[in-house]
N, C-alpha and C positions, 0 to 999 in steps of 0.2 A: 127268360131261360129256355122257353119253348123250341123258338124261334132257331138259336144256335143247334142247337141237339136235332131238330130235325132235318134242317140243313145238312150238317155233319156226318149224319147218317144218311142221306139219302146222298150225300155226293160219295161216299163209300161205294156205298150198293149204285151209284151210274157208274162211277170210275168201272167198275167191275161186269157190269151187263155192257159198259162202250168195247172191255178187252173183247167179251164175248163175240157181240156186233162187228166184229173189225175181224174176224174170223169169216164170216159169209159178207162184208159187206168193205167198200175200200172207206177210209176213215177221211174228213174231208183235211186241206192242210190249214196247221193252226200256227198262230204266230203271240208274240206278247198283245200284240197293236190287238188282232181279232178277241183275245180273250177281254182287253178291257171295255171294248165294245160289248163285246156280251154283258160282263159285270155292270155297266153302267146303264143296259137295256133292266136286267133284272131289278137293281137299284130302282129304276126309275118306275118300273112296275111294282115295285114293292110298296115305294111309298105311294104311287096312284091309291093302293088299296087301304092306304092309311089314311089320305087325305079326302077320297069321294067316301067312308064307311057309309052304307045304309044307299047308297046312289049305283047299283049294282049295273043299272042298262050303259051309264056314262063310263062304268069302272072298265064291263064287257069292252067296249070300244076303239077306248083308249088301249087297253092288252091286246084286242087285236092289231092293232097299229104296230104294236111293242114285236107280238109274234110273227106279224108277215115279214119285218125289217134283219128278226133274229133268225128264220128259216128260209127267206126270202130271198137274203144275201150270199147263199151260199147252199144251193140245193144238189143235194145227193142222197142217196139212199142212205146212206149211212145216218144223215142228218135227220132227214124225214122221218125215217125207221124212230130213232132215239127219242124224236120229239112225240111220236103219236106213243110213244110205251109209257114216257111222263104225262104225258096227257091224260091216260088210264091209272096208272098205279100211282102217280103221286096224290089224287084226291081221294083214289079209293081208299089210300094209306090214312088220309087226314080225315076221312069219314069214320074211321074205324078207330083210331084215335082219340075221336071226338067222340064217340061212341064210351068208349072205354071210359069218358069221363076227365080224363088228361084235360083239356081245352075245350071253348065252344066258340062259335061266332054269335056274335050278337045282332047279328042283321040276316042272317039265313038258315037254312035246313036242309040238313043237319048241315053243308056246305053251300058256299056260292056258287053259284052256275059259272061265273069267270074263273074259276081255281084251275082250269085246265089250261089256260091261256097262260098264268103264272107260270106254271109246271112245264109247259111248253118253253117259255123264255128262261128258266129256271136248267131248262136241258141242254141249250147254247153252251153257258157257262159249264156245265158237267161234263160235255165231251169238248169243250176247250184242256179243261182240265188233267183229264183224263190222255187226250192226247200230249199233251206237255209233259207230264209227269210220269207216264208209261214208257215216252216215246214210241209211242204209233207211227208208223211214218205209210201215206197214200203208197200202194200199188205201182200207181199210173198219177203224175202230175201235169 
């Protein structure tokens, strides 16, 4: 139940810090093809962290791999900006959370050192989103 609700909400709150972003920053261009790219990066980083649990240096690795392909492929400020903000506030949100007693992980403290790398591939997908469903459309193409 976690899982969906924090999703949900956090792609609220990126949809809404990308409108922000895309005011000082040109939004990169997104297509169906690019979003399911992203979805099938974060998918596939999701279940990494299902499948190595407790194997955290293997998990780190593999999400790097995941993050260089998802910001890697498509570099612009806009992208970069979105991805270092998720980087920070999606684990600090999940520290605080975990805090609050809602959820815990059972192989780290209070979070995993990989959760910014999720967060990072996790932000592909949010300003995929975000530009699709807002219609954002690039400055300069």
């Amino acid at each position: 139940l976690w899982v969906p609700l924090e999703f949900g909400g956090s792609g609220i709150i990126a949809a809404w810090a990308a409108c922000l972003l895309a005011q000082k920053w040109d939004v990169p261009v997104v297509s169906f093809k690019r979003a399911g790219v992203d979805a099938a990066l974060l998918f596939i980083g999701y279940v990494v962290t299902g499948i190595f649990v407790g194997q955290n240096g293997l998990t780190l690795l593999i999400l790097l791999a995941l993050a260089a392909i998802s910001v890697g492929t498509r570099v612009n400020r806009f992208v970069i900006v979105a991805s270092l903000v998720a980087a920070v506030i999606g684990p600090l949100s999940e520290a605080l959370v975990s805090r609050a007693g809602f959820f815990h992980y059972h192989f780290a403290d209070p979070i995993p050192y990989w959760l910014p790398l999720l967060w990072v591939i996790s932000a592909g997908l949010f300003i995929d989103g975000a530009v699709l469903v807002f219609g954002l459309k690039p400055r300069t193409v």
